[in-house]
py3Dmol code that shows the C-alpha trace and the ligand (Angstrom):
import py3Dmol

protein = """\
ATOM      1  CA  UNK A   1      -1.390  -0.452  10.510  1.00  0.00           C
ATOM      2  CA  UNK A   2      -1.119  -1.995   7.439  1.00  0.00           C
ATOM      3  CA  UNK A   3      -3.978  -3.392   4.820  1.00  0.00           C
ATOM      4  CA  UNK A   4      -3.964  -6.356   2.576  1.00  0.00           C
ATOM      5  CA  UNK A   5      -5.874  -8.852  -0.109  1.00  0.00           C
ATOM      6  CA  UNK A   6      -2.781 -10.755  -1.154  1.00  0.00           C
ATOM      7  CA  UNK A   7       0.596 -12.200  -0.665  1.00  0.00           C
ATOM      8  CA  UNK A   8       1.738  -9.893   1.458  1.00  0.00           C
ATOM      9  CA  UNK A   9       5.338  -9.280  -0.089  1.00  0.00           C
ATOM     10  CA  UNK A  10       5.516  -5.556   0.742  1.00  0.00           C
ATOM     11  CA  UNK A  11       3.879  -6.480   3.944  1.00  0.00           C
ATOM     12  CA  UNK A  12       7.055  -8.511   4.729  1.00  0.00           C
ATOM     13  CA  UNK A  13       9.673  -6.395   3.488  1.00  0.00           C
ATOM     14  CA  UNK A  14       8.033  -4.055   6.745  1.00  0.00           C
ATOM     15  CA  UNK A  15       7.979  -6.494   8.913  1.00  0.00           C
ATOM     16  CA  UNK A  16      11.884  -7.845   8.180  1.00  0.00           C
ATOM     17  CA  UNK A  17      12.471  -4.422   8.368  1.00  0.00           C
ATOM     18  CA  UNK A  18      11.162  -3.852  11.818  1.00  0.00           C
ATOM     19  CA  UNK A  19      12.716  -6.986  13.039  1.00  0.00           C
ATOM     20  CA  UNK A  20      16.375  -5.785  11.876  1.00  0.00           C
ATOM     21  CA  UNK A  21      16.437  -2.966  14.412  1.00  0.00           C
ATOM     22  CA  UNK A  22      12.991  -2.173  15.778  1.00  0.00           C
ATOM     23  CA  UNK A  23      14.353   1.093  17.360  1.00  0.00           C
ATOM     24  CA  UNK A  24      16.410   2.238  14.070  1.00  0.00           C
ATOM     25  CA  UNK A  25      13.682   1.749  11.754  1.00  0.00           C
ATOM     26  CA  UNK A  26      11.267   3.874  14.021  1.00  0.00           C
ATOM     27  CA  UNK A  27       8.130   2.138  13.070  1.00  0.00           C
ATOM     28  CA  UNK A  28       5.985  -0.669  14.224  1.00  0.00           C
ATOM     29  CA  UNK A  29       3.520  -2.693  12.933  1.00  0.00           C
ATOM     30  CA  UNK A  30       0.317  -2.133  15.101  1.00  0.00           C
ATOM     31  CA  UNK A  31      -2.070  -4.941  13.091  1.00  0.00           C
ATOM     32  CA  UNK A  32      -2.750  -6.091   9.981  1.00  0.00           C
ATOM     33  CA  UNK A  33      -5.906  -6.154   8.518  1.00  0.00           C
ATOM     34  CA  UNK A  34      -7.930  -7.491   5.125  1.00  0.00           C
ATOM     35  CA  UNK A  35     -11.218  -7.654   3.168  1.00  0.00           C
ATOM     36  CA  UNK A  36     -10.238 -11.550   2.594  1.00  0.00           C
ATOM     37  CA  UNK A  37      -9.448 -14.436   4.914  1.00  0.00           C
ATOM     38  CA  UNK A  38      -6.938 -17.190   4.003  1.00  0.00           C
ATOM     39  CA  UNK A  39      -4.319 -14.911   2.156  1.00  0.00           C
ATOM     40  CA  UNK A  40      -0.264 -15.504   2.619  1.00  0.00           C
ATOM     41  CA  UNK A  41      -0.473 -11.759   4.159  1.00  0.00           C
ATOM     42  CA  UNK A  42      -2.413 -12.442   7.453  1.00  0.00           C
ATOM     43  CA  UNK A  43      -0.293 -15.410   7.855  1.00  0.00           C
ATOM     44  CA  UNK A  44       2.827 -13.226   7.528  1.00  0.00           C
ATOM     45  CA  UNK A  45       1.530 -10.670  10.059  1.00  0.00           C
ATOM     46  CA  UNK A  46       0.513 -14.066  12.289  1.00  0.00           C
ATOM     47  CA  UNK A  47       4.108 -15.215  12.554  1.00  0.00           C
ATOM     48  CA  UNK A  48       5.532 -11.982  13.517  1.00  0.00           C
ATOM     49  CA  UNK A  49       2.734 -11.958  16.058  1.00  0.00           C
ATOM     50  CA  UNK A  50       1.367  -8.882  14.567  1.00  0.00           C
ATOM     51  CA  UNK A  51      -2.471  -8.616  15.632  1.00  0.00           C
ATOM     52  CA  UNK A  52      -4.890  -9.212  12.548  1.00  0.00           C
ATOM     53  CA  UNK A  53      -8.849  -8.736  11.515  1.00  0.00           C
ATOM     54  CA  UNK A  54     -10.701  -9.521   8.550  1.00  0.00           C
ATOM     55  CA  UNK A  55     -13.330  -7.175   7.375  1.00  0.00           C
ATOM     56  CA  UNK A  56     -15.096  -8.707   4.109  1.00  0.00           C
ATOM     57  CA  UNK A  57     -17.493  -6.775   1.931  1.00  0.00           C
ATOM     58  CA  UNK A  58     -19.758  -9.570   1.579  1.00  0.00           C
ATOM     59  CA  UNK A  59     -20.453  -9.711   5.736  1.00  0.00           C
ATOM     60  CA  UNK A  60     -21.840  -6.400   5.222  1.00  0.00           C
ATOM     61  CA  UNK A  61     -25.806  -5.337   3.255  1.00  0.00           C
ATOM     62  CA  UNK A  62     -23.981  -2.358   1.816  1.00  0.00           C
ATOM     63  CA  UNK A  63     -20.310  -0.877   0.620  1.00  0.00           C
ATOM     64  CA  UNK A  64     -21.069   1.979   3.219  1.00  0.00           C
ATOM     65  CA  UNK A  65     -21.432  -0.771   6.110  1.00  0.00           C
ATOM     66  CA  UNK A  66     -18.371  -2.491   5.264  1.00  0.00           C
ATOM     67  CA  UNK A  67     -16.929   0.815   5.104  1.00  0.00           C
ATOM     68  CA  UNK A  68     -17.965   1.748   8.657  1.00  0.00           C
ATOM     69  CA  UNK A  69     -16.553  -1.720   9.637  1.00  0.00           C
ATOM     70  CA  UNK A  70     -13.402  -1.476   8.549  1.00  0.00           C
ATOM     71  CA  UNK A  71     -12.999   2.145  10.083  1.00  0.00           C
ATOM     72  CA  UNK A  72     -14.020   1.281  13.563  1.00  0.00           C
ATOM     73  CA  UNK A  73     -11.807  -2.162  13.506  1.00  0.00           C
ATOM     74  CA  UNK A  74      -8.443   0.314  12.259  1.00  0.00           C
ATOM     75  CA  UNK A  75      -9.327   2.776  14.487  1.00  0.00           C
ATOM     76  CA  UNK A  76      -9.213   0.329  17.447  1.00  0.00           C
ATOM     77  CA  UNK A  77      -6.011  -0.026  17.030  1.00  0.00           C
ATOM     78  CA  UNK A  78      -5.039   3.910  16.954  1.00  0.00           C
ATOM     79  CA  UNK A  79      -2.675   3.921  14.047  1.00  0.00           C
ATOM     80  CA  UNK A  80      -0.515   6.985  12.936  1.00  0.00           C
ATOM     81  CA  UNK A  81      -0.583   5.694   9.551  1.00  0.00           C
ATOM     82  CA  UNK A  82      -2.266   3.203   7.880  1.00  0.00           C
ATOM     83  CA  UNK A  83      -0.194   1.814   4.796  1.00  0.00           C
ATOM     84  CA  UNK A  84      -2.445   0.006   2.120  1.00  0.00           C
ATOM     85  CA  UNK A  85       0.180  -2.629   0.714  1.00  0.00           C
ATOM     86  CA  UNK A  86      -1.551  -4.399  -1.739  1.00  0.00           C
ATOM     87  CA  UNK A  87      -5.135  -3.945  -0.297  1.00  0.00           C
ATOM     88  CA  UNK A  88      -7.239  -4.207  -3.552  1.00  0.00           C
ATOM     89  CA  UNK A  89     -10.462  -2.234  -2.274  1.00  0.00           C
ATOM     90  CA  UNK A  90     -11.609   1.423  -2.589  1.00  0.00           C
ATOM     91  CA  UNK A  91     -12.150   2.810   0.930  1.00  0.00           C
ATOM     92  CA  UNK A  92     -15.065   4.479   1.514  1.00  0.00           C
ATOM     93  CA  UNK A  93     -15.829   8.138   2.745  1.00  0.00           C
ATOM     94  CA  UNK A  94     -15.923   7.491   6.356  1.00  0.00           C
ATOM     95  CA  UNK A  95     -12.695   5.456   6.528  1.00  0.00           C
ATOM     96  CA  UNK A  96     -10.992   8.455   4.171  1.00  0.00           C
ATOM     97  CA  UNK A  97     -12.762  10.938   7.072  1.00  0.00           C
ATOM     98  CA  UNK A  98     -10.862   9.552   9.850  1.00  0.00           C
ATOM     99  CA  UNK A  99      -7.423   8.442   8.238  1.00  0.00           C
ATOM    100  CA  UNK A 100      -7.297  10.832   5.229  1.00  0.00           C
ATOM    101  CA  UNK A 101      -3.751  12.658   5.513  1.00  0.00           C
ATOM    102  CA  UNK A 102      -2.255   9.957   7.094  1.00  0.00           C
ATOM    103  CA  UNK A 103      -2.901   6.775   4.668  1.00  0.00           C
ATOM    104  CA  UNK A 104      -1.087   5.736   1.638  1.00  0.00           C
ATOM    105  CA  UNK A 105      -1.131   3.526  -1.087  1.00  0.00           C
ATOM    106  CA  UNK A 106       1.815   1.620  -2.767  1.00  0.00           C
ATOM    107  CA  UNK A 107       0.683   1.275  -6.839  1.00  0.00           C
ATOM    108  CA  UNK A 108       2.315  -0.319  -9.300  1.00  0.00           C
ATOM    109  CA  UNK A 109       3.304   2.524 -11.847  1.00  0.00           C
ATOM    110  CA  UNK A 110       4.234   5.442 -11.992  1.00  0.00           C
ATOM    111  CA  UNK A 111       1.470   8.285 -11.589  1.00  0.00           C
ATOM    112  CA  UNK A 112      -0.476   9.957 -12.339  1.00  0.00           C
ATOM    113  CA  UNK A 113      -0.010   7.511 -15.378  1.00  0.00           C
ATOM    114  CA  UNK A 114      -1.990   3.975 -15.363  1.00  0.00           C
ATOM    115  CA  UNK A 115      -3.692   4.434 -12.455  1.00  0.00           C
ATOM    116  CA  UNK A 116      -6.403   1.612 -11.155  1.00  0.00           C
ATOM    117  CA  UNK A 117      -6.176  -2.015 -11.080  1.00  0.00           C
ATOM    118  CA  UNK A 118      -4.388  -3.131 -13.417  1.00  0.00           C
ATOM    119  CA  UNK A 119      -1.188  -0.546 -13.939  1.00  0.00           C
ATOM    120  CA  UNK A 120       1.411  -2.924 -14.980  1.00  0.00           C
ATOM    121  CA  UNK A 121      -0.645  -4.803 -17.115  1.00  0.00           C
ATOM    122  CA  UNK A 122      -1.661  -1.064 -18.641  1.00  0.00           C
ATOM    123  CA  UNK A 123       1.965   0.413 -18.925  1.00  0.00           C
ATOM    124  CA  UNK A 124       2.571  -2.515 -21.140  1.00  0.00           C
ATOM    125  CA  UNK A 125      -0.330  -2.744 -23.127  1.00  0.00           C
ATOM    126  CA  UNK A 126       0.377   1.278 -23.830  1.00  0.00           C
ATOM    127  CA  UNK A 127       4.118   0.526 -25.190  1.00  0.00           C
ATOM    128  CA  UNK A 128       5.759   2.016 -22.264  1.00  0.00           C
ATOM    129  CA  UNK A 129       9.421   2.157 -22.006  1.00  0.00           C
ATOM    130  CA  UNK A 130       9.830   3.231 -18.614  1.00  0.00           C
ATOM    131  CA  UNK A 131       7.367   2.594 -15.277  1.00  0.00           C
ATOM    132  CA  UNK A 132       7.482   1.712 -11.824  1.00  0.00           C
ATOM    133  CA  UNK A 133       6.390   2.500  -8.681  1.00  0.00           C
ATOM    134  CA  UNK A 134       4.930   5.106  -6.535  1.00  0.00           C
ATOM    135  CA  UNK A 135       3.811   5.926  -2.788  1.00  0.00           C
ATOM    136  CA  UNK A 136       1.526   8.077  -2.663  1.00  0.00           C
ATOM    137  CA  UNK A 137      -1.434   9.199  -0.240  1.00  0.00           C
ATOM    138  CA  UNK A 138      -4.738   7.893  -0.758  1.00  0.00           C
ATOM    139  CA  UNK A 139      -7.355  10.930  -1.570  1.00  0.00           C
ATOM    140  CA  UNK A 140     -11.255  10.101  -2.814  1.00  0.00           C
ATOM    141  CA  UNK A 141      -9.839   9.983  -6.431  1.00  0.00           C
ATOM    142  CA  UNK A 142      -8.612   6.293  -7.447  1.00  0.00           C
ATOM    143  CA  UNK A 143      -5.071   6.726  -7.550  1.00  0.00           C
ATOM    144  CA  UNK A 144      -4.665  10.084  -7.298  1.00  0.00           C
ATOM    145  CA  UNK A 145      -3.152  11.608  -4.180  1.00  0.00           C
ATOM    146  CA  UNK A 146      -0.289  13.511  -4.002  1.00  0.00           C
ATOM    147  CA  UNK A 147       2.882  11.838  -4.384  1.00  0.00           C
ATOM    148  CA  UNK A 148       5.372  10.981  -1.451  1.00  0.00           C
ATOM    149  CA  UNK A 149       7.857   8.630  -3.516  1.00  0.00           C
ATOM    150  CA  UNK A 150       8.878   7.151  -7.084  1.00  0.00           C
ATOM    151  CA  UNK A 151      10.643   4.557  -8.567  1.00  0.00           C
ATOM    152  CA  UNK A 152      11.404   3.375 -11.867  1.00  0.00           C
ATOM    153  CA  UNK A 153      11.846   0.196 -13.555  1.00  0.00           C
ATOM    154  CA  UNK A 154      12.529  -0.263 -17.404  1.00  0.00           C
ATOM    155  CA  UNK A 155       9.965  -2.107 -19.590  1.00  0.00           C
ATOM    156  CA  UNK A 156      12.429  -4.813 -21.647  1.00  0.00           C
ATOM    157  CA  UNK A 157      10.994  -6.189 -24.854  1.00  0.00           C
ATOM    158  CA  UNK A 158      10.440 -10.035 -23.643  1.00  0.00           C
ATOM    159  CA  UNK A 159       8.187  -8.279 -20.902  1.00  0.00           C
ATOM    160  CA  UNK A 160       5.607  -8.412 -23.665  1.00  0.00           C
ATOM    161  CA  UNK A 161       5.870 -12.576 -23.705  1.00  0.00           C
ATOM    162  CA  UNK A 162       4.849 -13.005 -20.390  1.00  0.00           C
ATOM    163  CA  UNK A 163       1.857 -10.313 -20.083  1.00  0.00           C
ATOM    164  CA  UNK A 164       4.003  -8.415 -17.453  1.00  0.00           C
ATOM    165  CA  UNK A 165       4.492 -11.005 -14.568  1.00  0.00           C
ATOM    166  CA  UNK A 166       8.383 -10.626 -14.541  1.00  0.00           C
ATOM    167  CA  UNK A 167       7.815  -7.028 -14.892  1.00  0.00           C
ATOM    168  CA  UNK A 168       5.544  -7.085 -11.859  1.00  0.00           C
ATOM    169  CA  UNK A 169       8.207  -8.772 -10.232  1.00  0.00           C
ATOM    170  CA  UNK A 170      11.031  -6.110 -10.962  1.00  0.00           C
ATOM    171  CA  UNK A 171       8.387  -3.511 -10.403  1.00  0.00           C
ATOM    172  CA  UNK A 172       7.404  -4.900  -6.733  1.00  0.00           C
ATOM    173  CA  UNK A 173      11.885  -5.134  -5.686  1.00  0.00           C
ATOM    174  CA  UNK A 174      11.778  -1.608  -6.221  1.00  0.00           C
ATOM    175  CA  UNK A 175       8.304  -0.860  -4.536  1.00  0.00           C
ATOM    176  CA  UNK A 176       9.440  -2.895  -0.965  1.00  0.00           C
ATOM    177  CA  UNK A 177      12.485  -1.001  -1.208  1.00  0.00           C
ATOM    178  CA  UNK A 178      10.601   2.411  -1.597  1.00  0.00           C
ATOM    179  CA  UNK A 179       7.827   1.484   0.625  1.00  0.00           C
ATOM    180  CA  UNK A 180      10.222   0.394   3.498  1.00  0.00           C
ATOM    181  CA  UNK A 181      11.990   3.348   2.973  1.00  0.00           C
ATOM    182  CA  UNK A 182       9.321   6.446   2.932  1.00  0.00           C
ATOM    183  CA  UNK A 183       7.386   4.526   5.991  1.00  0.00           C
ATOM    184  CA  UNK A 184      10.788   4.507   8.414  1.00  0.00           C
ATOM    185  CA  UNK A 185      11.097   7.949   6.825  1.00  0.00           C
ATOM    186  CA  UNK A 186       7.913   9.096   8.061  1.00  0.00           C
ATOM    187  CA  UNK A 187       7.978   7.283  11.356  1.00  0.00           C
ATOM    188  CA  UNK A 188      11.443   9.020  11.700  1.00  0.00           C
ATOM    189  CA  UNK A 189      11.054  12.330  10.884  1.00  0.00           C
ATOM    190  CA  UNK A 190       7.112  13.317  10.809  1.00  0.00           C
ATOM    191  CA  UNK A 191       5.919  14.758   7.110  1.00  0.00           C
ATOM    192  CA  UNK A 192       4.058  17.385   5.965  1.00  0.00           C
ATOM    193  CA  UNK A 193       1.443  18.097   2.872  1.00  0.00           C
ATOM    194  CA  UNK A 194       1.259  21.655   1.347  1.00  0.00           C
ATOM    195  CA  UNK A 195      -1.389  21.575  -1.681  1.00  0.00           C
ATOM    196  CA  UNK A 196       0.478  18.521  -3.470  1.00  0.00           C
ATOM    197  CA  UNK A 197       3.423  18.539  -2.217  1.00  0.00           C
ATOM    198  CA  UNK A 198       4.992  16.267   0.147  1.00  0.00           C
ATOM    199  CA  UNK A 199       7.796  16.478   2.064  1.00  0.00           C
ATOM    200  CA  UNK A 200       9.456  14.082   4.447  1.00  0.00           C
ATOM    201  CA  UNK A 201      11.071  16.401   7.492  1.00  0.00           C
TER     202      UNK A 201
END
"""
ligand_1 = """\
14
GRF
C 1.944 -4.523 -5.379
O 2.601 -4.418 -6.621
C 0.963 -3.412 -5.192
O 1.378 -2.168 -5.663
C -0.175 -3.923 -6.032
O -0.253 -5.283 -5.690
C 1.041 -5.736 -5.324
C 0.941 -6.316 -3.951
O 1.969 -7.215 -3.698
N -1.381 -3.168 -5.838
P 2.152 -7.900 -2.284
O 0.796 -8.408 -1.807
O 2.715 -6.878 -1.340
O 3.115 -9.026 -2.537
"""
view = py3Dmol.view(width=600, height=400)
view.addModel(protein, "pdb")
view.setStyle({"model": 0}, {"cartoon": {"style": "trace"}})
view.addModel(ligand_1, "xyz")
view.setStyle({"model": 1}, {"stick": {}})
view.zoomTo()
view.show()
């Protein structure tokens, strides 16, 4: 199962993946799901006929509600994993109750350093040389589970011009690489999570 708000890029890099060699990679996609309607990533999911939902905070009187929503809709589905690509919402405690251990997060620097929204936009802002990528498993914390995977991109000086969007751009090459990677990985070989570390079997 994978979640989205966006575009969907990392979403597709799965999905191509999975279409390659379905039984090599190991993995399938089991539905897609998002907290907005209209985005490029439930159309990507659409035309690899990959079952999607919408679950939008503002159907829902309260964050908890929402939260309750979007647990029962994944669970439908019975995923092993649930892969937040790009999914720009803070799960709530019921959702992390019933898919904690087996959810991660893709994030857009390398932690535990710039976590939260905005951790491209932060690495440069900070002067950064170095930053990149990193899979990780989603805890209560924003950003702060223990890490399964990292990548790293340099920080050039005319990254500073743009405000980061060609950054972003080498940043998220390396992330669908990584991403595609650690999920056939997992699907593979199983993992296991001792205190913080992780290791893929
Ligand atoms: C990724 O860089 C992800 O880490 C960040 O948003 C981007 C999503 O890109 N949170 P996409 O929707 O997969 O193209």
């Amino acid at each position: 199962m994978v979640l989205v708000s966006g575009s969907g890029t990392n979403l597709q890099a799965l999905l191509d993946a999975i279409a390659d060699d379905p039984a090599a990679y190991g993995a399938r996609i089991v539905a897609v799901g998002a907290d907005r309607a209209s985005i490029a990533g439930l159309e990507r999911a659409e035309r690899a006929g990959v079952p999607t939902f919408v679950c939008r905070l503002r159907d829902h009187a309260t964050r908890e509600e929402w939260d309750a929503a979007l647990t029962e809709a994944t669970a439908g589905y019975e995923p092993d994993l649930v892969v937040s690509a790009g999914f720009m919402k803070i799960v709530g405690k019921r959702f992390l109750a019933r898919f904690g251990g087996r959810f991660i997060n893709t994030h857009p620097a390398l932690l535990p350093s710039f976590p939260g929204a905005h951790g491209v936009r932060d690495a440069l802002a900070y002067g950064a040389k170095v930053t990149g990528c990193t899979v990780h498993f989603v805890d209560d914390g924003v950003d702060t589970g223990p890490v399964i995977a990292q990548g790293v991109v340099e920080v050039r000086d005319e990254d500073h011009a743009d405000g980061g969007v060609a950054l972003h751009e080498r940043i998220k090459d390396v992330e669908r690489r990584l991403l595609v990677d650690v999920v056939g990985r997992i699907a593979r070989h199983g993992y296991r999570i001792e205190g913080r570390k992780v290791t893929i079997q």
